[in-house]
N, CA, C and O atoms as a GROMACS GRO file, in nm:
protein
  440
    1UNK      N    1  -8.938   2.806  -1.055
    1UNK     CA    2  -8.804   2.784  -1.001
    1UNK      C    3  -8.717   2.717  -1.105
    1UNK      O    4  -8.757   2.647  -1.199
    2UNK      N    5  -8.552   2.759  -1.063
    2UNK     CA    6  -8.505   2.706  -1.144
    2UNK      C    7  -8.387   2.619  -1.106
    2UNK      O    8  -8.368   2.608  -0.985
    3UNK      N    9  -8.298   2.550  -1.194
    3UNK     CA   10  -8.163   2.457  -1.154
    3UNK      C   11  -8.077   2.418  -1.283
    3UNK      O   12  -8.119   2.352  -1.378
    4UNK      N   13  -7.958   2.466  -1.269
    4UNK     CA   14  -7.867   2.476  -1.315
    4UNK      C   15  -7.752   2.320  -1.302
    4UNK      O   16  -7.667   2.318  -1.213
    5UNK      N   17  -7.759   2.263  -1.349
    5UNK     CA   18  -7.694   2.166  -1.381
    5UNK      C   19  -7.510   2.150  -1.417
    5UNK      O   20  -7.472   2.146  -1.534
    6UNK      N   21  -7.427   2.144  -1.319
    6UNK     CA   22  -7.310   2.161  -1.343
    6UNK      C   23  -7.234   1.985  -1.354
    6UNK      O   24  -7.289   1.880  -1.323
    7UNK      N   25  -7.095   2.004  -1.407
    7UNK     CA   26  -7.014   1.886  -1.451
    7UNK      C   27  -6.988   1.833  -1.263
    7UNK      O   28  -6.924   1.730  -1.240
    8UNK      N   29  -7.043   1.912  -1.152
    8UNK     CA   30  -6.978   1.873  -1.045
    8UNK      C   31  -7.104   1.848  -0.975
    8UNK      O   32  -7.112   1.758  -0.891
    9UNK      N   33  -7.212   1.930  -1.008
    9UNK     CA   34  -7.339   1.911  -0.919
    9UNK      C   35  -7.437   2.011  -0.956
    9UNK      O   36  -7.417   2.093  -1.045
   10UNK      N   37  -7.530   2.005  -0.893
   10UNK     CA   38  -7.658   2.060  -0.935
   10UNK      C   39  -7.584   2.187  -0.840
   10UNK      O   40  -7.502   2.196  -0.749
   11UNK      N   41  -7.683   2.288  -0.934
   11UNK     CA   42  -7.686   2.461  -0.823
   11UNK      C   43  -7.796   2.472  -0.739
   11UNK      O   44  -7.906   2.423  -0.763
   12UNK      N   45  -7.771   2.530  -0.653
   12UNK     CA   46  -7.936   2.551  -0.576
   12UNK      C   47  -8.072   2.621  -0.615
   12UNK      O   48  -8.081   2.733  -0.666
   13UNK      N   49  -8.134   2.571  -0.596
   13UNK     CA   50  -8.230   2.674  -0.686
   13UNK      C   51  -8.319   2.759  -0.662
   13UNK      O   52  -8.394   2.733  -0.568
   14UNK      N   53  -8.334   2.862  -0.724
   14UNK     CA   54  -8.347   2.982  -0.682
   14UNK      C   55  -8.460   3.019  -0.812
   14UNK      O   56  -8.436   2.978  -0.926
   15UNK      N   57  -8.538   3.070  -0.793
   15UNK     CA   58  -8.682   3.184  -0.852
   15UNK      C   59  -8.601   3.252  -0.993
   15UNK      O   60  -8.501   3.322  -1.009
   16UNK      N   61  -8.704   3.186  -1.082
   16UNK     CA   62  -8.690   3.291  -1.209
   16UNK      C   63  -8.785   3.374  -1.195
   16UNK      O   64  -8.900   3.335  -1.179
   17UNK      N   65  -8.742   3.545  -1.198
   17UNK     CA   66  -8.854   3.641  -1.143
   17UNK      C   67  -8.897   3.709  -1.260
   17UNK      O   68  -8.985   3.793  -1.240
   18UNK      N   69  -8.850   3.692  -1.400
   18UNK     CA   70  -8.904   3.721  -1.523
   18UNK      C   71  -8.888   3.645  -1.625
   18UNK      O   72  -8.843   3.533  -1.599
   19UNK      N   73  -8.910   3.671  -1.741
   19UNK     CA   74  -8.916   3.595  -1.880
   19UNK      C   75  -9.013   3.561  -1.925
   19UNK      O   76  -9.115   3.587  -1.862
   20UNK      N   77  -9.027   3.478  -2.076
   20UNK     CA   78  -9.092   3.512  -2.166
   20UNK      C   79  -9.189   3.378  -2.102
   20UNK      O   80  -9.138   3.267  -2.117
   21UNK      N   81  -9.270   3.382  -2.061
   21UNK     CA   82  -9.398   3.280  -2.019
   21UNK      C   83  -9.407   3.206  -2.106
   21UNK      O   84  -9.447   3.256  -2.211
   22UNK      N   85  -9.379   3.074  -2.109
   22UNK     CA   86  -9.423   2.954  -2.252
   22UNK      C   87  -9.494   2.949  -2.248
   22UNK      O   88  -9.550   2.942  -2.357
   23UNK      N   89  -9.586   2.946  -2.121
   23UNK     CA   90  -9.760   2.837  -2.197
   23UNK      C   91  -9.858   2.963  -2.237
   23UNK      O   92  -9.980   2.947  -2.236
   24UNK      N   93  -9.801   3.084  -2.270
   24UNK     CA   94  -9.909   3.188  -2.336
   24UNK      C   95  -9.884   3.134  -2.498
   24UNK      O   96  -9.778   3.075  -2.521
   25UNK      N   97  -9.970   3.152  -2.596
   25UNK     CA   98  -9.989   3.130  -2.687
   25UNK      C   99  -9.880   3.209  -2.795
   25UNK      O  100  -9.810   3.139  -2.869
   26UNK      N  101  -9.871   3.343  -2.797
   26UNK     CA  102  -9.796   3.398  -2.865
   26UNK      C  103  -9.675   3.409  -2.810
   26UNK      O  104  -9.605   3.506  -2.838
   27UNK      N  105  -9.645   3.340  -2.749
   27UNK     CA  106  -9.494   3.352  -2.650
   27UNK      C  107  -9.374   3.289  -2.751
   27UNK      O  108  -9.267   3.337  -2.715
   28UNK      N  109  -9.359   3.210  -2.852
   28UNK     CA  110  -9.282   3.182  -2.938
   28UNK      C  111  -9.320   3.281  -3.079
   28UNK      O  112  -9.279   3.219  -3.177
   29UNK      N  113  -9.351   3.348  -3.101
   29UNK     CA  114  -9.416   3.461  -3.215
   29UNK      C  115  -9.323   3.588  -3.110
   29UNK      O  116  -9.233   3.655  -3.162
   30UNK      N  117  -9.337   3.595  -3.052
   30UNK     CA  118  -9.292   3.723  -2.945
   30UNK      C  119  -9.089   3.687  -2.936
   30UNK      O  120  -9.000   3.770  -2.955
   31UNK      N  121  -9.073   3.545  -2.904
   31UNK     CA  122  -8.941   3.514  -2.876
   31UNK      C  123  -8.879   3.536  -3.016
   31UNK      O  124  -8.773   3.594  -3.044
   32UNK      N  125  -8.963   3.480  -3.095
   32UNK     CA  126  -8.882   3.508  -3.260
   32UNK      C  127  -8.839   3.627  -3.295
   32UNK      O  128  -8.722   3.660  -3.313
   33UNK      N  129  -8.970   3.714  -3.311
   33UNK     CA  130  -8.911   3.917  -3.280
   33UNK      C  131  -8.831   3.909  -3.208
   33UNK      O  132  -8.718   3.897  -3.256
   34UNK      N  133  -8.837   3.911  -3.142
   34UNK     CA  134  -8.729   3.944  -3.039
   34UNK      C  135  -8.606   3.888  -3.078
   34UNK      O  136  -8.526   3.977  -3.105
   35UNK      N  137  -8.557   3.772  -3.092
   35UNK     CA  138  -8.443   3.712  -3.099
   35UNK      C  139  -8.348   3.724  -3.239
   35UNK      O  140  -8.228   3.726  -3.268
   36UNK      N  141  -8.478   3.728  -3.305
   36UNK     CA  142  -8.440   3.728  -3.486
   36UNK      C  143  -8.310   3.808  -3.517
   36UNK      O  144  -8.234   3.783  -3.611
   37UNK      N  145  -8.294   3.916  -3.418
   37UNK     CA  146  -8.177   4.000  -3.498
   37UNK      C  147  -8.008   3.941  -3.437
   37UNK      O  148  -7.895   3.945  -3.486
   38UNK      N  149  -8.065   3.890  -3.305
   38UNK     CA  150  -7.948   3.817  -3.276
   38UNK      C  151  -7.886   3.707  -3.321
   38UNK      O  152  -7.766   3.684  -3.304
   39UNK      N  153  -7.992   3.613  -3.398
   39UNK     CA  154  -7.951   3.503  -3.431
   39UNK      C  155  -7.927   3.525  -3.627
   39UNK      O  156  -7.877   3.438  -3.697
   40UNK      N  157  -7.962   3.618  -3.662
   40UNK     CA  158  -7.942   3.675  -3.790
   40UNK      C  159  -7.755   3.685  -3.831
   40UNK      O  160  -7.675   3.641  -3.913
   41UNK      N  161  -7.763   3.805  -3.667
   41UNK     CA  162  -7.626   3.852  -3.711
   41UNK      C  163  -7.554   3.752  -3.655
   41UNK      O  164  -7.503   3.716  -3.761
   42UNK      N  165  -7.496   3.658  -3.554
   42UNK     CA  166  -7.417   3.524  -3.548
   42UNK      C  167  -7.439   3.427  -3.697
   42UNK      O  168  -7.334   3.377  -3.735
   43UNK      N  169  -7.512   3.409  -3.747
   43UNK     CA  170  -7.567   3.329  -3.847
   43UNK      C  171  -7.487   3.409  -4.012
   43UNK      O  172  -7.465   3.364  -4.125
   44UNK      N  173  -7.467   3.533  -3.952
   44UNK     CA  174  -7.358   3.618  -4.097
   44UNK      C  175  -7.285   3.663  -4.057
   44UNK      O  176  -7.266   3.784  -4.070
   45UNK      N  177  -7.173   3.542  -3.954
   45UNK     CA  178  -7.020   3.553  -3.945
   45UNK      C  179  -6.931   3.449  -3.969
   45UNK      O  180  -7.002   3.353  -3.998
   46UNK      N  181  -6.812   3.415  -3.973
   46UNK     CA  182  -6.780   3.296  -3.953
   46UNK      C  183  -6.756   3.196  -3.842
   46UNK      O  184  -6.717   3.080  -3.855
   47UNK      N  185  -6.792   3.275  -3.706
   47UNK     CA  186  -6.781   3.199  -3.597
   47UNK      C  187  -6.936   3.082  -3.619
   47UNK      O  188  -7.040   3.095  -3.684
   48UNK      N  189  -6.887   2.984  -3.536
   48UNK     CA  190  -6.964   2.874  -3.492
   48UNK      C  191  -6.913   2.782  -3.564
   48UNK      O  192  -6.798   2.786  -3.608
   49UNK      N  193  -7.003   2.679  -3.584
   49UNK     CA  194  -6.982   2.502  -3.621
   49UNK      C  195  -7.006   2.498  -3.790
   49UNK      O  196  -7.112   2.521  -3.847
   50UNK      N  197  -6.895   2.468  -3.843
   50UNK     CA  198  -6.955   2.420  -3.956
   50UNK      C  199  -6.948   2.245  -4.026
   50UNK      O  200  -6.856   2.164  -4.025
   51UNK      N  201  -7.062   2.237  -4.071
   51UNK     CA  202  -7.058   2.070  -4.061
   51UNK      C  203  -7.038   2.041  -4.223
   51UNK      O  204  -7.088   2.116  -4.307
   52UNK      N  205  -6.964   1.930  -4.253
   52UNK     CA  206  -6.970   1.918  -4.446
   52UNK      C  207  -7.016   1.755  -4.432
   52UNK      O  208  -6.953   1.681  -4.355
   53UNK      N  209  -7.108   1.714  -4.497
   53UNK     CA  210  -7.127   1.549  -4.492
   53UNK      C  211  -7.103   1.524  -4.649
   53UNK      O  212  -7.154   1.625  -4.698
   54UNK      N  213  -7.062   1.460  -4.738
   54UNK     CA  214  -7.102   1.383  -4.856
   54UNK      C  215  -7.115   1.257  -4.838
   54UNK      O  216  -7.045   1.179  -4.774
   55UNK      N  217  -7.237   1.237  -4.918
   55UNK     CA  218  -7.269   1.086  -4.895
   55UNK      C  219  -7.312   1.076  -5.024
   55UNK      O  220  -7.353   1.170  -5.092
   56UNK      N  221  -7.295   0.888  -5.078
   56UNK     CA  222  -7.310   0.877  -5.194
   56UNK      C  223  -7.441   0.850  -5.238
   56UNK      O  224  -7.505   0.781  -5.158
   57UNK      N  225  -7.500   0.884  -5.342
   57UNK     CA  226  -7.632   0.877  -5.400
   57UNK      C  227  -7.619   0.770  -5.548
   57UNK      O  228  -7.525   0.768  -5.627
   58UNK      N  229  -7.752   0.681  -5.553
   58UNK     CA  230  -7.716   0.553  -5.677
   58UNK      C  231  -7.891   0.620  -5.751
   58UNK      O  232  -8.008   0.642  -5.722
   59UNK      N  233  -7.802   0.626  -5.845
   59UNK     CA  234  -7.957   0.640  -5.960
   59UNK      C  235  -7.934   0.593  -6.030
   59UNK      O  236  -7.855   0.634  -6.115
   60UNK      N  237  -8.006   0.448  -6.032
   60UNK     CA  238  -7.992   0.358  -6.163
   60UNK      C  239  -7.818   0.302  -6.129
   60UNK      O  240  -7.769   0.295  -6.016
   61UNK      N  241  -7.753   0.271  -6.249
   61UNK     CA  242  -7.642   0.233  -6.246
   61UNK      C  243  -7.554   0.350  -6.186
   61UNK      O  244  -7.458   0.318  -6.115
   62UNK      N  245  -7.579   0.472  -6.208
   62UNK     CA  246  -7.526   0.547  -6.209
   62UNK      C  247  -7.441   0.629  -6.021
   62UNK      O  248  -7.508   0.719  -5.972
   63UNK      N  249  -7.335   0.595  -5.958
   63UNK     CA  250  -7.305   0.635  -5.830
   63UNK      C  251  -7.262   0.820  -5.868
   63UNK      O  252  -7.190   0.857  -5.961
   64UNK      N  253  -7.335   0.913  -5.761
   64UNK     CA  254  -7.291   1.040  -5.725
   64UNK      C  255  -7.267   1.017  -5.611
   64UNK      O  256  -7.281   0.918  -5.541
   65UNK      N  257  -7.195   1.205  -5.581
   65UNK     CA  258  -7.178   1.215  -5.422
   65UNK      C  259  -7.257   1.311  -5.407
   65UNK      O  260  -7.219   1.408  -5.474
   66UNK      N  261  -7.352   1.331  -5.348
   66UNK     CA  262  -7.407   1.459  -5.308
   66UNK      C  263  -7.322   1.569  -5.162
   66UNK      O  264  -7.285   1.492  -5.074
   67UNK      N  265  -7.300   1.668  -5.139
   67UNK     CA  266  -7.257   1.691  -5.046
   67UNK      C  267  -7.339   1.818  -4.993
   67UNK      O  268  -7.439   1.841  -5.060
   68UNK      N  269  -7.320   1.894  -4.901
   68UNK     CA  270  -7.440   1.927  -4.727
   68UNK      C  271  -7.311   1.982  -4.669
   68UNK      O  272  -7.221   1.926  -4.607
   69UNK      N  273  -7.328   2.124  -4.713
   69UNK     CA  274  -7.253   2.208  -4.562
   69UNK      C  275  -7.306   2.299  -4.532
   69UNK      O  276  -7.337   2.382  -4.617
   70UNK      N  277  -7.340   2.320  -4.382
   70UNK     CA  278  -7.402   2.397  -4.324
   70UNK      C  279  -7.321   2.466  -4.198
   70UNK      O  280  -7.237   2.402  -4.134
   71UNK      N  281  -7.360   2.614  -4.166
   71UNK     CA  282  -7.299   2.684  -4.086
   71UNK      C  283  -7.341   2.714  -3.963
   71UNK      O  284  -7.341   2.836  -3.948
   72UNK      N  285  -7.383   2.648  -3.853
   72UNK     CA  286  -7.432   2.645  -3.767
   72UNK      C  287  -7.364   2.746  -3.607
   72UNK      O  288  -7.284   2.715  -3.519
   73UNK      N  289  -7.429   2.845  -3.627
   73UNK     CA  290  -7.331   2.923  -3.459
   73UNK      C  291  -7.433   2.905  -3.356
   73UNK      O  292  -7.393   2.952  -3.249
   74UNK      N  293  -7.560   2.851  -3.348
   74UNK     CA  294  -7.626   2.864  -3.212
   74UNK      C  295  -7.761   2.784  -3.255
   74UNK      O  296  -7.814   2.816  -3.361
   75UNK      N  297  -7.819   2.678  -3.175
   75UNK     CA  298  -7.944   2.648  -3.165
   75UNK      C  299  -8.029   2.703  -3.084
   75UNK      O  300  -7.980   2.698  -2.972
   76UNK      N  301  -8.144   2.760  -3.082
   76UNK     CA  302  -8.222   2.850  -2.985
   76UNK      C  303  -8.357   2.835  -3.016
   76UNK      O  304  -8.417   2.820  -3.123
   77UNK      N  305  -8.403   2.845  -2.857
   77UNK     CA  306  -8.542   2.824  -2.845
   77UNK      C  307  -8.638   2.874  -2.713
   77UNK      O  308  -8.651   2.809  -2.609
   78UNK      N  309  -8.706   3.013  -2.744
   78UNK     CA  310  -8.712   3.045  -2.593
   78UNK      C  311  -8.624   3.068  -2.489
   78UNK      O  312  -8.532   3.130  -2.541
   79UNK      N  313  -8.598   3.051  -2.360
   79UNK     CA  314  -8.519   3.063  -2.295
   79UNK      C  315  -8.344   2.954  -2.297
   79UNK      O  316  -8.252   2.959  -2.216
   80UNK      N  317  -8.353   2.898  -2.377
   80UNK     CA  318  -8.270   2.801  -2.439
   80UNK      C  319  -8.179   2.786  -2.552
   80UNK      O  320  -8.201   2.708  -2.645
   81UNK      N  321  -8.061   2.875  -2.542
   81UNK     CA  322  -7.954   2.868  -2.622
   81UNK      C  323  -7.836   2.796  -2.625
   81UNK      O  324  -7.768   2.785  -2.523
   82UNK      N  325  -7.803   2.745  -2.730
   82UNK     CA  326  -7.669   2.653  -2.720
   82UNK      C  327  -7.623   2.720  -2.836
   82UNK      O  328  -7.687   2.752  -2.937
   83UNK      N  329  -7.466   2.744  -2.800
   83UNK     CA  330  -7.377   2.803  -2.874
   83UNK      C  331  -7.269   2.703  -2.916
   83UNK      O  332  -7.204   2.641  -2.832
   84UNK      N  333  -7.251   2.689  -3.058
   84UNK     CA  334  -7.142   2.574  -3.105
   84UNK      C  335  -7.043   2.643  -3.170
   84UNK      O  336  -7.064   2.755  -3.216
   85UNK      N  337  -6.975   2.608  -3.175
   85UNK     CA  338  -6.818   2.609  -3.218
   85UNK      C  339  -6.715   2.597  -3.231
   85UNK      O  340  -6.668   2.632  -3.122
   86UNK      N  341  -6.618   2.563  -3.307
   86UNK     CA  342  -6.497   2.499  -3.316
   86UNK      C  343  -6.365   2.512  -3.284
   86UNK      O  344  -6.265   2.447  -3.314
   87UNK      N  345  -6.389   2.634  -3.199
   87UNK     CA  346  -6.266   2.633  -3.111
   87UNK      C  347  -6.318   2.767  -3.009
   87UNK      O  348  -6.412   2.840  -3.038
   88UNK      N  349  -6.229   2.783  -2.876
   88UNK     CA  350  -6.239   2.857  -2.794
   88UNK      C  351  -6.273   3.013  -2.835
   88UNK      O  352  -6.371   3.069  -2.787
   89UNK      N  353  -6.152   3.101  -2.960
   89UNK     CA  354  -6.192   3.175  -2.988
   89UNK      C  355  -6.350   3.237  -3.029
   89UNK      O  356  -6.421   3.331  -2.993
   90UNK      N  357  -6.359   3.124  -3.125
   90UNK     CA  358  -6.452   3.164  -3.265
   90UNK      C  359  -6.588   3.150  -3.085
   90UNK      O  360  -6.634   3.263  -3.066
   91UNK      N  361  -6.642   3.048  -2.980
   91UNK     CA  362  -6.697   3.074  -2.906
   91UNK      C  363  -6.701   3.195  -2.820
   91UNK      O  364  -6.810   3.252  -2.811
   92UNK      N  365  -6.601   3.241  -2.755
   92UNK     CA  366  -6.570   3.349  -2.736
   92UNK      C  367  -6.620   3.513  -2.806
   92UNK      O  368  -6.648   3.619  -2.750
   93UNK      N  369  -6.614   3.464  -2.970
   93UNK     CA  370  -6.641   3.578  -3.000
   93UNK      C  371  -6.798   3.566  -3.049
   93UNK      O  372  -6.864   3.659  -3.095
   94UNK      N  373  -6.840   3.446  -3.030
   94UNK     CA  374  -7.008   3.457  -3.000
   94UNK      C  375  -7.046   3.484  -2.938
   94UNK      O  376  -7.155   3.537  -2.962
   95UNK      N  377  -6.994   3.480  -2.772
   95UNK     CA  378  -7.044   3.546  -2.715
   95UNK      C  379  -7.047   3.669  -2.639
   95UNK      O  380  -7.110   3.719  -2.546
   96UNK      N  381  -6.946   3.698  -2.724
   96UNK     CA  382  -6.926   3.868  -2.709
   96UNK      C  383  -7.058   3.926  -2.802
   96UNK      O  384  -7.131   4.012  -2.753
   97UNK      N  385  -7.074   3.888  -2.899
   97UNK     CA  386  -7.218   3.927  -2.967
   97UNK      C  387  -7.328   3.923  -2.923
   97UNK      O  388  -7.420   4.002  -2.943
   98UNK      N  389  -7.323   3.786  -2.830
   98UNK     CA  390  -7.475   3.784  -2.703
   98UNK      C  391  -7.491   3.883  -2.661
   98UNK      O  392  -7.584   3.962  -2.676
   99UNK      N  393  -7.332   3.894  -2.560
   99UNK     CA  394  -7.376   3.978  -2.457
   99UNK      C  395  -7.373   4.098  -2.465
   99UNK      O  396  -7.406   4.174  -2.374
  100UNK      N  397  -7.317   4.146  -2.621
  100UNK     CA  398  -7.360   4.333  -2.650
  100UNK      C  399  -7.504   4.328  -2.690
  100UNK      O  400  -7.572   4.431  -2.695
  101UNK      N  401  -7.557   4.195  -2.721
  101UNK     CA  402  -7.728   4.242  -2.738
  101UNK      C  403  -7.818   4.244  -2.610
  101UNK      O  404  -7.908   4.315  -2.567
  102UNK      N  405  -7.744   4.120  -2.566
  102UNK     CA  406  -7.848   4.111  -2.416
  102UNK      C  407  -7.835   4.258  -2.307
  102UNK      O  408  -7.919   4.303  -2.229
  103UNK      N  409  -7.712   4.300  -2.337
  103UNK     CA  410  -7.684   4.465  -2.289
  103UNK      C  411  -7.744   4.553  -2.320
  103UNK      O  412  -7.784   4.636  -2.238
  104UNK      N  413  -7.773   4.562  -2.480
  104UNK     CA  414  -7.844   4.638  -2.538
  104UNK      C  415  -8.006   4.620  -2.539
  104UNK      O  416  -8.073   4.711  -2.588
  105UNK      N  417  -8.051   4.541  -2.502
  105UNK     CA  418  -8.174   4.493  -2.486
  105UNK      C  419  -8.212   4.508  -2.321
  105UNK      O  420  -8.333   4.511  -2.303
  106UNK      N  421  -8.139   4.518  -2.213
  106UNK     CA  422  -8.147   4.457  -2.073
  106UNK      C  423  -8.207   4.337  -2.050
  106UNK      O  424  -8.300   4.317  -1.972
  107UNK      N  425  -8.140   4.242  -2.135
  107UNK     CA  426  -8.159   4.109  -2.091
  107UNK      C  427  -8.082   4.036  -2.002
  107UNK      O  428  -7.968   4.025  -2.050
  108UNK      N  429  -8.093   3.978  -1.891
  108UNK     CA  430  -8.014   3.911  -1.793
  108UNK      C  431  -8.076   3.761  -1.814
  108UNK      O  432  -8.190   3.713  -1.812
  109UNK      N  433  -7.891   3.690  -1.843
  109UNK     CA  434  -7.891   3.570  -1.842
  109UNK      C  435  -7.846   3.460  -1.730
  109UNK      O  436  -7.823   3.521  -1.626
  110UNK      N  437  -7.833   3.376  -1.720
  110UNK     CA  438  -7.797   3.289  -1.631
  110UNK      C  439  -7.692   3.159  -1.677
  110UNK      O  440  -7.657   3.075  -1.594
   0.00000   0.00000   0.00000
């Protein structure tokens, strides 16, 4: 069973009647195939989050800045996706990419 968690209240909950079984062993080996091409192609666009940090680095006397940018459109794991991004559009058009795969696949989400 499952429950959906809203900003106003919990949903009622109701039977997940398929999906990928976690506690089988190859069930994350199986989710990766599977998912790999979706999270490939979000991952080579410019939608989602991108983060830049520089922080300074001391070697010896010597101060650098090192700097860290990374392009982040979705964390995923099994039945568990979070989609980031920096404004309504660029989300939007992530998940127009979901949902032509989950279409193309017959995957039903919740």
């Amino acid at each position: 069973f499952n429950q959906v968690l809203t900003i106003h209240s919990p949903t009622p909950i109701y039977p997940v009647l398929s999906g990928i079984d976690q506690g089988k062993i190859l069930s994350p080996i199986l989710w990766c195939i599977y998912f790999d091409s979706l999270l490939c192609r979000v991952q080579n666009t410019t939608f989602g989050y991108n983060m830049d940090v520089t922080s300074p680095f001391n070697h010896g006397n010597v101060e650098t800045h090192h700097s860290l940018s990374a392009h982040v459109p979705a964390l995923a794991y099994m039945d568990d996706t979070l989609w980031l991004s920096q404004s309504k559009e660029s989300l939007n058009s992530l998940l127009c990419i979901a949902d032509n795969f989950y279409e193309l696949n017959s995957i039903q989400v919740n």
